[in-house]
C-alpha positions as CSV (number, residue, x, y, z in Angstrom):
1,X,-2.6,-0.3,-15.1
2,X,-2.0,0.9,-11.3
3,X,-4.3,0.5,-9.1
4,X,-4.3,2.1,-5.2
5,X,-6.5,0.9,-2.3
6,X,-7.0,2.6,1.0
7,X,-8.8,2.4,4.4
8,X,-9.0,5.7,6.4
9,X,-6.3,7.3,4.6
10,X,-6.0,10.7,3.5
11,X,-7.5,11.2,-0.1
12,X,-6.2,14.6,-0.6
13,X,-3.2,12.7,-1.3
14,X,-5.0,10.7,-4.2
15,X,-6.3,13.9,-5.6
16,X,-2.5,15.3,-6.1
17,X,-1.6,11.9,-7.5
18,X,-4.8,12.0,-10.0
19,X,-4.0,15.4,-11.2
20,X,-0.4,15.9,-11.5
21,X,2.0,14.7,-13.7
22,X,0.2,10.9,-13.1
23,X,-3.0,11.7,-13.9
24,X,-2.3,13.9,-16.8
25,X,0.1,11.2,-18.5
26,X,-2.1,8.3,-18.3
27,X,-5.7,9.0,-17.2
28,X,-6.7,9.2,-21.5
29,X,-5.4,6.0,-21.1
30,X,-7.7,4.4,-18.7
31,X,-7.8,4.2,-15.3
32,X,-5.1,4.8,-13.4
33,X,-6.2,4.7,-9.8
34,X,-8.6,2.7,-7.8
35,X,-10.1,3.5,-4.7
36,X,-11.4,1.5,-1.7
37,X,-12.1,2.7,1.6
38,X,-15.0,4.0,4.8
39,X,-15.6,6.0,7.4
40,X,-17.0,9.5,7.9
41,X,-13.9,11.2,7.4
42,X,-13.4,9.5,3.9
43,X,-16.7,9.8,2.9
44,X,-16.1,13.3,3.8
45,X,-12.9,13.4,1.1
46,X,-14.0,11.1,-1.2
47,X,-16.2,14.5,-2.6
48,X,-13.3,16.4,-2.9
49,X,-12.4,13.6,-5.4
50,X,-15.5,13.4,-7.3
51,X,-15.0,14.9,-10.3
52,X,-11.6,12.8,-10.8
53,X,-14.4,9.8,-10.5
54,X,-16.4,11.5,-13.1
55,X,-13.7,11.7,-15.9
56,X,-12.9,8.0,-15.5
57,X,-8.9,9.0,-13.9
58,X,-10.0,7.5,-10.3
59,X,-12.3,4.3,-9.9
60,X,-13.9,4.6,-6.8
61,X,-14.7,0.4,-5.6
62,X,-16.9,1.2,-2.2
63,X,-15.8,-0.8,0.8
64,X,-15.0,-4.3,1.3
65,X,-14.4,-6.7,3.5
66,X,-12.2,-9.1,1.0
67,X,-9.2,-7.1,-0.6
68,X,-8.4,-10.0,-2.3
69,X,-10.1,-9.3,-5.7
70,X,-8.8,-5.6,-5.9
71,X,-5.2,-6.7,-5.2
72,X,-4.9,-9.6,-7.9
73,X,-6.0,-6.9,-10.2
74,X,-3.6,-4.1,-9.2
75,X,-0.1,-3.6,-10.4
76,X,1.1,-1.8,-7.3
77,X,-0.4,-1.1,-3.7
78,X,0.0,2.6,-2.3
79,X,-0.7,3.7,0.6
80,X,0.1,7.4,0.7
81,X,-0.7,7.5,4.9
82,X,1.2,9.9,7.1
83,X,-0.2,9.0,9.7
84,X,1.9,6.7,12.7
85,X,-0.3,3.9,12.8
86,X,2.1,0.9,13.5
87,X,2.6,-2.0,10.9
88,X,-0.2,-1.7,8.2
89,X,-2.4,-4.9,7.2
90,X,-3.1,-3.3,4.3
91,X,0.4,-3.7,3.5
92,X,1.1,-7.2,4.6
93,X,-2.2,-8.1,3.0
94,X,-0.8,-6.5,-0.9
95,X,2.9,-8.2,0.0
96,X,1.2,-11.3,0.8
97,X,-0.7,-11.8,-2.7
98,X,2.8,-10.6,-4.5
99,X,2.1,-6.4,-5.0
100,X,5.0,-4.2,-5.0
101,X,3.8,-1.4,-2.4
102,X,4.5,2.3,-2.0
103,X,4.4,4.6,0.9
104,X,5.5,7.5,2.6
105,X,8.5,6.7,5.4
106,X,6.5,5.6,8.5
107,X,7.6,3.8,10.8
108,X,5.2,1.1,10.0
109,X,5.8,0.8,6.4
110,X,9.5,1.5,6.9
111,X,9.3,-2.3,8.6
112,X,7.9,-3.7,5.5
113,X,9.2,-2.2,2.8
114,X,12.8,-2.7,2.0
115,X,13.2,0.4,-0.6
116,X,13.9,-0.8,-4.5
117,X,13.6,-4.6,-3.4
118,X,9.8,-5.0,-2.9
119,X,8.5,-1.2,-3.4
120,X,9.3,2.3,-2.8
121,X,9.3,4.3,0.3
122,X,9.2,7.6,-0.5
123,X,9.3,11.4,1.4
124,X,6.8,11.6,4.5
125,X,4.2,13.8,2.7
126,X,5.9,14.0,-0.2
127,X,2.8,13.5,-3.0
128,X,5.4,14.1,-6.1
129,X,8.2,11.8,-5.2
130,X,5.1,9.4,-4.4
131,X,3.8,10.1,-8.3
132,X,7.4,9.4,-9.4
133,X,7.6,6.3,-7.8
134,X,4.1,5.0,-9.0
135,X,5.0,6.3,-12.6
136,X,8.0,4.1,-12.4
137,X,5.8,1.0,-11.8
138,X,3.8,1.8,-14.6
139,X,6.6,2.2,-17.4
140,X,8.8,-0.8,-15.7
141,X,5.7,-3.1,-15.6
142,X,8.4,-6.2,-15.5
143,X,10.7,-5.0,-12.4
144,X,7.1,-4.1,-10.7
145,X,6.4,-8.2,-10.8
146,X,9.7,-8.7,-9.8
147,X,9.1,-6.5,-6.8
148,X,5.4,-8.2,-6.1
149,X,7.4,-11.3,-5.9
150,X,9.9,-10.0,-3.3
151,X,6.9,-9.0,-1.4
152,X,5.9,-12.5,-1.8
153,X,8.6,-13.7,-0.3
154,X,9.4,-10.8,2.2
155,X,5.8,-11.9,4.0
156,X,6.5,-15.4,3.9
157,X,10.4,-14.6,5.6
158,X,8.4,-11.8,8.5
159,X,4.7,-12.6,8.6
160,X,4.2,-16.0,8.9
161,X,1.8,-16.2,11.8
162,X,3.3,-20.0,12.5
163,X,7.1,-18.4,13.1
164,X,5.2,-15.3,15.1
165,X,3.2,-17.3,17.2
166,X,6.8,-19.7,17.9
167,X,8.4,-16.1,18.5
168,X,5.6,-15.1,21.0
169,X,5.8,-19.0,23.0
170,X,9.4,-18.6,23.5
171,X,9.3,-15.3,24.7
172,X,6.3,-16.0,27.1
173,X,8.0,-19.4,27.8
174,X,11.5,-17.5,28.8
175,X,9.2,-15.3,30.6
176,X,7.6,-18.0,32.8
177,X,10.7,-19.9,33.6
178,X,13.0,-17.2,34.1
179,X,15.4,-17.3,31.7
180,X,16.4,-14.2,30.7
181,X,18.2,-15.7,27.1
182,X,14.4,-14.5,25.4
């Protein structure tokens, strides 16, 4: 199955997802998307979604505060954000439990997603290339866990808070004592 999780995301994304060539495929199949998220804005969208939740194509989860239940039981992470928010969590937190993850070309995710190694980055705004991407992870089910375990490793290589906190000493270290080597 293929799961998707989101924070304050746009869900008008979700609903092209759920009813193009994705949901039409596979939602008599099951579900195909699941949905996390809060905020007024989302609770705002989230109706725009509701009768997707009422045929069964789009599982809507509530909020949470541990992710890590929802990801062990997702194929994929997507975050289909436009937005230029900087470096996800919600990326690093799928890549660190072994998800491949797709997203639009931001200049966060573009930092964390090395494109057909770990996941997909796809068109900025571009909801069918994004449906193209997630239909691949459902009919290649094998090179989507080969991807969750680049991701694995990709966090392990880039967000190991030991080697960032080094990074940040040396830096503030170089800083201190005037050695301009940082």
């Amino acid at each position: 199955d293929y799961a998707r999780a989101a924070s304050s995301v746009d869900l008008d994304e979700i609903r092209k997802v759920a009813i193009g060539e994705l949901g039409m495929r596979y939602a008599k199949e099951g579900q195909i998307i699941n949905v996390s998220g809060e905020g007024s804005d989302y609770v705002r969208q989230l109706a725009d979604i509701q009768e997707y939740i009422d045929d069964g194509s789009v599982t809507y989860l509530g909020t949470t505060k541990d992710v890590r239940p929802y990801l062990a039981d997702c194929t994929a992470f997507v975050l289909p954000s436009y937005y230029r928010e900087g470096l996800p969590m919600s990326i690093m937190e799928a890549e660190s439990v072994g998800r491949a993850v797709i997203a639009f070309d931001n200049v966060g995710c573009r930092g964390a997603i090395r494109d057909c190694y770990n996941g997909f980055l796809t068109e900025r705004m571009n909801v069918d290339q994004l449906a193209e991407k997630c239909l691949w992870v459902i009919e290649n089910p094998e090179k989507a866990v080969e991807m969750g375990q680049n991701s694995r490793k990709f966090a392990e290589e880039n967000f190991d808070s030991k080697q960032i906190n080094q990074k940040v000493f040396d830096v503030l270290e170089n800083v201190a004592y005037g050695n301009d080597n940082a």
